[in-house]
Structures are given as C-alpha cells and as structure tokens.
C-alpha positions as YAML, in Angstrom:
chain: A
units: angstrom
residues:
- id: 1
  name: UNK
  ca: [97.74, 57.72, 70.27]
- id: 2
  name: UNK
  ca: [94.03, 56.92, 70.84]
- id: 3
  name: UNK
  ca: [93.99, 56.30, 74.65]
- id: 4
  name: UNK
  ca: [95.84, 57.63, 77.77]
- id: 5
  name: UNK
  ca: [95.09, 57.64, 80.99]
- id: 6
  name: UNK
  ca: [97.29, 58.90, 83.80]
- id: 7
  name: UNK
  ca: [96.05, 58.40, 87.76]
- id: 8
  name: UNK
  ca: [98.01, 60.17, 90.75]
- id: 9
  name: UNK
  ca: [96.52, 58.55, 93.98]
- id: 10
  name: UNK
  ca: [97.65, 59.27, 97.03]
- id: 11
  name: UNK
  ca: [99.63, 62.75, 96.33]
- id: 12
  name: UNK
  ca: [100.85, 64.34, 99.60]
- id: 13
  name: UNK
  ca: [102.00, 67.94, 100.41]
- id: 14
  name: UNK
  ca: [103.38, 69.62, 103.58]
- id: 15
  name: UNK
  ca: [104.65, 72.98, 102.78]
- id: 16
  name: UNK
  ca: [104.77, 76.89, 104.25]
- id: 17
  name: UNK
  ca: [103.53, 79.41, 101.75]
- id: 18
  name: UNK
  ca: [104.46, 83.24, 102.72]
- id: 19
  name: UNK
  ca: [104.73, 86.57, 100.97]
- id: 20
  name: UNK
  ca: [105.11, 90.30, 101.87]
- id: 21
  name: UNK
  ca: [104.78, 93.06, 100.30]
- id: 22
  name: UNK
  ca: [104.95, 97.02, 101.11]
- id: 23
  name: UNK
  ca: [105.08, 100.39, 98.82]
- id: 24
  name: UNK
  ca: [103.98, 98.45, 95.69]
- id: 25
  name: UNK
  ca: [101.61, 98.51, 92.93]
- id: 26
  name: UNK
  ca: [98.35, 96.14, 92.20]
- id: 27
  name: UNK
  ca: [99.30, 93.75, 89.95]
- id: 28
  name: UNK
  ca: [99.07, 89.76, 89.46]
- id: 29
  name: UNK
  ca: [100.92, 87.24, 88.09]
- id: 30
  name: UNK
  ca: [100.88, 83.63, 86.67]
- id: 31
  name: UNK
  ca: [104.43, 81.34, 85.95]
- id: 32
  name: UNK
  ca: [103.95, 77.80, 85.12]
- id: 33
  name: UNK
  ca: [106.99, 75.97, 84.59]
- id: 34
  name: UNK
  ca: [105.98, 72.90, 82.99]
- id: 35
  name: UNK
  ca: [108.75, 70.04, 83.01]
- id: 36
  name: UNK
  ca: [111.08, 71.66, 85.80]
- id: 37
  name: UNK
  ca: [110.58, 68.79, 87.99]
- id: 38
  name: UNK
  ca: [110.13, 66.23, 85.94]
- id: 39
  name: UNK
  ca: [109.56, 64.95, 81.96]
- id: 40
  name: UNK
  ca: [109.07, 61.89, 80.64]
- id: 41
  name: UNK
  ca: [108.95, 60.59, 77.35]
- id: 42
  name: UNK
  ca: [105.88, 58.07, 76.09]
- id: 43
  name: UNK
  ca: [108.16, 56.14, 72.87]
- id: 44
  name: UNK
  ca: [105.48, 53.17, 73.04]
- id: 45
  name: UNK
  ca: [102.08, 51.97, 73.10]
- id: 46
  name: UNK
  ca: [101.51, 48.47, 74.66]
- id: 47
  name: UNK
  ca: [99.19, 46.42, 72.53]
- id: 48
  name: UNK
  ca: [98.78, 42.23, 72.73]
- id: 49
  name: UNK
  ca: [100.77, 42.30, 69.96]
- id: 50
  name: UNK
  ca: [104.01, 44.17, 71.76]
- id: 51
  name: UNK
  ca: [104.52, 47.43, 71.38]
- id: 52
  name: UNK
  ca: [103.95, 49.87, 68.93]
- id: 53
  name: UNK
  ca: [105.79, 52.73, 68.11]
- id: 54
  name: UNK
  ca: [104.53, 56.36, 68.69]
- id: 55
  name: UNK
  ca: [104.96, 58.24, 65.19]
- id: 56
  name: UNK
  ca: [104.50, 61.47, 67.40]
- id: 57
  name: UNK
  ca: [106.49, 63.00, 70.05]
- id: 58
  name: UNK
  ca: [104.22, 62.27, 73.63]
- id: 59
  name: UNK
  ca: [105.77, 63.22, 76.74]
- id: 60
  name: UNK
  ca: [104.39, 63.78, 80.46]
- id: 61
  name: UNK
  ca: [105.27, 66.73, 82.26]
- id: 62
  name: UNK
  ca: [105.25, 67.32, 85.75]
- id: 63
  name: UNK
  ca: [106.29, 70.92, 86.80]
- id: 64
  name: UNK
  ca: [104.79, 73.61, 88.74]
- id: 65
  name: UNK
  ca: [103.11, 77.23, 88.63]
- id: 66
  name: UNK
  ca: [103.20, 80.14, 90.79]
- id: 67
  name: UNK
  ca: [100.55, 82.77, 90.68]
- id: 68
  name: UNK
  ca: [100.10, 86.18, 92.92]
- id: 69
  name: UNK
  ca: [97.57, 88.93, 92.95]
- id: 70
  name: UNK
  ca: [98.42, 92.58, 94.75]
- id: 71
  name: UNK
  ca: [95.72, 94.76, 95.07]
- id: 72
  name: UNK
  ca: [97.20, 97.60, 96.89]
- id: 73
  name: UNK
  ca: [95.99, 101.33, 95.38]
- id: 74
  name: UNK
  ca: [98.37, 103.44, 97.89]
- id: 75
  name: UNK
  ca: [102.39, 102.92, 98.03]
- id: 76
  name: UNK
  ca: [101.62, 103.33, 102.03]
- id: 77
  name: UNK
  ca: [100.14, 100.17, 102.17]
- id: 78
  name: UNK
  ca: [101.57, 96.88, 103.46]
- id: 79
  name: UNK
  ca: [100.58, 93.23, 104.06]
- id: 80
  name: UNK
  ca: [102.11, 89.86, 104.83]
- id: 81
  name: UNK
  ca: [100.46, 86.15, 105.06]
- id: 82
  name: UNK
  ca: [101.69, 83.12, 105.89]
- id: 83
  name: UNK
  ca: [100.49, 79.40, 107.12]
- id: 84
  name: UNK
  ca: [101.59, 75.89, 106.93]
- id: 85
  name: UNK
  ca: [99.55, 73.53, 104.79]
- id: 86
  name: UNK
  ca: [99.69, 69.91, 105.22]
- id: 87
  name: UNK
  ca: [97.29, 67.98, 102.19]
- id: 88
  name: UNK
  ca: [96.53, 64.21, 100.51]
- id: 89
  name: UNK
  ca: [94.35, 64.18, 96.96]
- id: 90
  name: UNK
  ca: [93.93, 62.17, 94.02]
- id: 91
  name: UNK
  ca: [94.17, 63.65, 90.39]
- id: 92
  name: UNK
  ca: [94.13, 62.24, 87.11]
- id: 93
  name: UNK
  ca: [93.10, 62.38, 83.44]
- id: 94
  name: UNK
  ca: [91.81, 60.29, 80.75]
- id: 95
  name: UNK
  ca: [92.66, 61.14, 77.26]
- id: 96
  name: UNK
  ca: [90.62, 58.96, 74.20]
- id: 97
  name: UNK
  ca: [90.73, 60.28, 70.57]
- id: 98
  name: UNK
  ca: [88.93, 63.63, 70.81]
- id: 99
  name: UNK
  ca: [87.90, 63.65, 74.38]
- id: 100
  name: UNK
  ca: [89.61, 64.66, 77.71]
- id: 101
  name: UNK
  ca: [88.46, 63.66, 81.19]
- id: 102
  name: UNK
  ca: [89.57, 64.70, 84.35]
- id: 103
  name: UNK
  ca: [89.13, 63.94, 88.36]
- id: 104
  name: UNK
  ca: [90.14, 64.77, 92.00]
- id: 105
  name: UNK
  ca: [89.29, 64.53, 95.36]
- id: 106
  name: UNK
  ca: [91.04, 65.73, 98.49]
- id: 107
  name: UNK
  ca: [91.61, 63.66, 101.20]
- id: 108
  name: UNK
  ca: [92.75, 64.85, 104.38]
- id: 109
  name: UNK
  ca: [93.77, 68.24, 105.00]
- id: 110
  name: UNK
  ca: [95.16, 70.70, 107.95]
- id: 111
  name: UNK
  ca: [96.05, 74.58, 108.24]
- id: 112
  name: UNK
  ca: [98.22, 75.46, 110.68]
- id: 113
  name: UNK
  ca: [100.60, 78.62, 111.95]
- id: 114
  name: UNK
  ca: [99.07, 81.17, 110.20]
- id: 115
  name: UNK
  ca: [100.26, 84.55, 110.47]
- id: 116
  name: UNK
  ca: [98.28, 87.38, 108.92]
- id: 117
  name: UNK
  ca: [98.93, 91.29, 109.04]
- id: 118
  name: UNK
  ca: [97.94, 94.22, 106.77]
- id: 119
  name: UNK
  ca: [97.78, 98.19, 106.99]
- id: 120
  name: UNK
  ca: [97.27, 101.30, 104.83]
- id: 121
  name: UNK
  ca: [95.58, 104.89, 104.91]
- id: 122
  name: UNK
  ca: [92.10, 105.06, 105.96]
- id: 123
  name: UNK
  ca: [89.28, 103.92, 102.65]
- id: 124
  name: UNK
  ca: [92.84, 102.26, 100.95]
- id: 125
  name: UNK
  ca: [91.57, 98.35, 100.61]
- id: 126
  name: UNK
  ca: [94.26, 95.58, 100.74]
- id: 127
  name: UNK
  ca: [94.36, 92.11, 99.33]
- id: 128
  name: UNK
  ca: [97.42, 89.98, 98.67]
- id: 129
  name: UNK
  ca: [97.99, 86.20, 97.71]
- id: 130
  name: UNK
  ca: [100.31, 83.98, 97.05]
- id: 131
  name: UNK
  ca: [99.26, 80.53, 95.53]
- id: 132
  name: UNK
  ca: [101.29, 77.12, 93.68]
- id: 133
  name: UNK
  ca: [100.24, 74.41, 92.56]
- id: 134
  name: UNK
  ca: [102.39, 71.40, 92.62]
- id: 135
  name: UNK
  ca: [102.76, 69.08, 91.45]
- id: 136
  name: UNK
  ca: [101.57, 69.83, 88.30]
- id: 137
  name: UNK
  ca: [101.01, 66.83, 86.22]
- id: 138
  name: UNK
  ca: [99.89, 67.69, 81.87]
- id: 139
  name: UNK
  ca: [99.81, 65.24, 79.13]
- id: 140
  name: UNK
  ca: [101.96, 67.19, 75.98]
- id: 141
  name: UNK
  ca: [101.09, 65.54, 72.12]
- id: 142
  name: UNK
  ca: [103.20, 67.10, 69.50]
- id: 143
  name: UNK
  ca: [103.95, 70.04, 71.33]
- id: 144
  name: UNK
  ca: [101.14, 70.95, 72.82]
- id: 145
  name: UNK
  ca: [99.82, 70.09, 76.31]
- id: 146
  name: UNK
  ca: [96.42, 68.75, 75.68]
- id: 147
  name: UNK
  ca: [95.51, 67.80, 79.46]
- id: 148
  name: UNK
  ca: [96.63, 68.82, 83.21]
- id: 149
  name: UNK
  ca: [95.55, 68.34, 86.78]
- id: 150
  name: UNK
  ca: [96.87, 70.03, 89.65]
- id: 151
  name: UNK
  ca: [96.39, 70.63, 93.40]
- id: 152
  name: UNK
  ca: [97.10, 74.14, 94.16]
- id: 153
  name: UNK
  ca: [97.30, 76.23, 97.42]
- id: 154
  name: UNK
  ca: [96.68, 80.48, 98.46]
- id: 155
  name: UNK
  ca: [97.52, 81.72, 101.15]
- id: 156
  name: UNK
  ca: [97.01, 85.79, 101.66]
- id: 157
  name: UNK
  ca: [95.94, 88.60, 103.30]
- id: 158
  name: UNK
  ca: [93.14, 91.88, 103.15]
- id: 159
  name: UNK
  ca: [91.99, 94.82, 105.06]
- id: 160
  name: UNK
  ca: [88.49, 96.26, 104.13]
- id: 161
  name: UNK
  ca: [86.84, 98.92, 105.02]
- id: 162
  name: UNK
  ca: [83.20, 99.90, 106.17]
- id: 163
  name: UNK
  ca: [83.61, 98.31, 108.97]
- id: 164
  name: UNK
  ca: [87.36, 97.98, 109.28]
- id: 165
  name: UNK
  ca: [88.21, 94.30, 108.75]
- id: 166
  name: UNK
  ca: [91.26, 92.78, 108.89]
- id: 167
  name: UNK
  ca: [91.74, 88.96, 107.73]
- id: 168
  name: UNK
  ca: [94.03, 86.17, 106.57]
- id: 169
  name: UNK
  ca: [92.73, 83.28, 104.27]
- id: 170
  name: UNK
  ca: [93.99, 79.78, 102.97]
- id: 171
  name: UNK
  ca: [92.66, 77.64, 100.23]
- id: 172
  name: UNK
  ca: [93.25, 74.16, 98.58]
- id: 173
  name: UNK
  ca: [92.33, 73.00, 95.39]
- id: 174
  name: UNK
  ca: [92.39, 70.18, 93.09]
- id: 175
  name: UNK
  ca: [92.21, 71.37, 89.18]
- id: 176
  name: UNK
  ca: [92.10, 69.70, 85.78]
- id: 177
  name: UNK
  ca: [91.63, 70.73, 82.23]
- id: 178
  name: UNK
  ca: [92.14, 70.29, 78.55]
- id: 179
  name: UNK
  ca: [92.25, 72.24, 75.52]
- id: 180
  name: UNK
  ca: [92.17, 70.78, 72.31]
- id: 181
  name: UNK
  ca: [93.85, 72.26, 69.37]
- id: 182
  name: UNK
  ca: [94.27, 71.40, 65.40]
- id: 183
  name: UNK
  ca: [95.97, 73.83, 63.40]
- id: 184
  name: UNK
  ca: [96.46, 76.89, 65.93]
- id: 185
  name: UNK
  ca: [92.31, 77.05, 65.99]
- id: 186
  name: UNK
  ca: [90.87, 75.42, 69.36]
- id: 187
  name: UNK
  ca: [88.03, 72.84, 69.03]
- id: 188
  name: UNK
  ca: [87.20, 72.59, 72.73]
- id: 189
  name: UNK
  ca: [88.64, 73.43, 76.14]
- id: 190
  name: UNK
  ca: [86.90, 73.34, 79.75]
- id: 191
  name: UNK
  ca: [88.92, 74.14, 83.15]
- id: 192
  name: UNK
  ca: [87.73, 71.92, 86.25]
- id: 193
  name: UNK
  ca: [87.79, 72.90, 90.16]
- id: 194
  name: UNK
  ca: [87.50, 69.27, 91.70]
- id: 195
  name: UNK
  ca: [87.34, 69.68, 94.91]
- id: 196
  name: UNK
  ca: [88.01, 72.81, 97.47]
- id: 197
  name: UNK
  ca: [88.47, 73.57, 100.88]
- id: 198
  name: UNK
  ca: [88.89, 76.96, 102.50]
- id: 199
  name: UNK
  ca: [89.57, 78.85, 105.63]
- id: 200
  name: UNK
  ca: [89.82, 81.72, 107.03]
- id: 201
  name: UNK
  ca: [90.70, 83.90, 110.35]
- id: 202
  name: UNK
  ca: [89.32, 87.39, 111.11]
- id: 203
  name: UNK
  ca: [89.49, 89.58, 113.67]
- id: 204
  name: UNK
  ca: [86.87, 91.12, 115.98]
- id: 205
  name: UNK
  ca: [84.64, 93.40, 114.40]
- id: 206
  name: UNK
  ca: [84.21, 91.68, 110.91]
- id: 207
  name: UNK
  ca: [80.87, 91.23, 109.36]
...
C-alpha cells in the first residue's frame, strides 16, 4: 500500500470521567484496547483501473485506552475527582510509502460539574488522574499499527503543601503518532499533542 489517508471531522464527545481512591499505593497505569469498538478490514485499493488487491493484511482499528496515575506516599491518604466533559475535534492521518502525517484541532469545548476532594497527613502530597481517550482511531499494516490519532481527556485531583493547596483539574487533547518498523528495529517514530485545552479550580489560599 503506498497511500492512505484517513480524516475524522466532526468527532463529538459528552461523557463524565470520575475516580476515587483511598489507602493505596502510587502507581500508574496505561490499557489501550485497540479494535474493541470497532475493526475494519482494507481488502482493496481503488485505482482507474478497478481495484487492486492488497497482498498484505491492512485493517483500521478504532478502540480505546485508559490511563491513571496515583501518587499517594501514605495509606492515610484519599482523593476523588470528577467533571462532565462535553468536546468536538478533527483528527486524522496520512500514510505515503515511508512517511506518516498527522492533524487535529478542537473545536468547541465545555467543563462542567466538577467535583474535587483530597486529604492526607500533614507534608503527604496527593495527585490522582484518571484519563481515556476515545475514540481511538490507528492504521495496522501486517500486524503492526503504524499510525494513530486520538482525543483524550484527565480529569483528577492534588493537595500540596507549602502553602496548603487543594485543587481539581481537567484536560483535553487531540494526539497523533506513528512508528515505523522493519524487522523488529524502528526506523522512525514521533508522538504529536495537536491541540490542548485545560482547566482548573482551586481553592482559597493557592499560589
């Protein structure tokens, strides 16, 4: 396949993110599930001829990730987060040959509803989120998945210290990449942040 090019205009979200957590330990973790949601098979190439076969197995794959980070040092300390995200981006990728493009843009976008709460001993720092990204759209030759693009939303919350600071945070993204592989060794590979928008809530007495 020399050229592919795959353009999601117009992609919409309206979703509530939460997460709590109490008496654990810092940690993080990252789950894509590529193809849950959705997989479909390229057979053909459309030339002025008629189509051509594909002598390779090519396949889009729309699916979804969920990543969290806990940074909590004492088993006293606590937190929850959660707000309602409402969101409208384009995202899409270009593949030709031995060269990947990406793109996105966000459109309109609205936080709402957040609750935000955290607690622990006195110097004991807090910080959790809770982020997906969805839908999650990669373009898979032989195998491998050789371009994706994403929009992706955190939500969490942290309590500093010096001067005590409680807050609550939300952020949207739109992401792309590529990594290009030939025989196991990788010839290039560059990760994207398109576009961003963040926001956050504090309460008195934060710097």
């Amino acid at each position: 396949m020399k050229t592919f090019k795959s353009e999601n205009k117009g992609i919409t979200a309206d979703l509530k993110l939460s997460l709590s957590a109490a008496g654990t330990k810092s940690g993080s973790h990252s789950l894509k599930l590529p193809g849950v949601a959705l997989k479909i098979p390229i057979r053909f190439i459309p030339t002025p001829s008629g189509p051509v076969p594909l002598p390779i197995p090519v396949s889009i794959d729309i699916g979804i990730q969920f990543v969290t980070q806990l940074t909590m040092p004492d088993v006293n300390s606590s937190a929850t987060a959660s707000s309602n995200i409402v969101l409208s981006a384009d995202a899409g990728f270009e593949y030709k040959g031995s060269s990947v493009s990406t793109s996105g843009s966000i459109g309109n976008d609205k936080f709402s509803d957040g609750t935000f709460d955290s607690g622990a001993f006195i110097g004991s720092p807090v910080d959790i989120q809770f982020g997906v990204a969805f839908p999650r759209v990669g373009l898979n030759i032989a195998g491998q998945e050789v371009a994706y693009i994403h929009t992706g939303f955190t939500t969490g919350s942290s309590l500093q210290w010096g001067p005590v600071c409680k807050k609550g945070y939300v952020k949207m993204v739109v992401e792309g990449g590529y990594e290009l592989k030939v025989l196991g060794q990788t010839l290039a590979a560059q990760k994207e942040t398109f576009a961003e928008r963040n926001k956050e809530v504090k309460q008195d007495g934060c710097p």
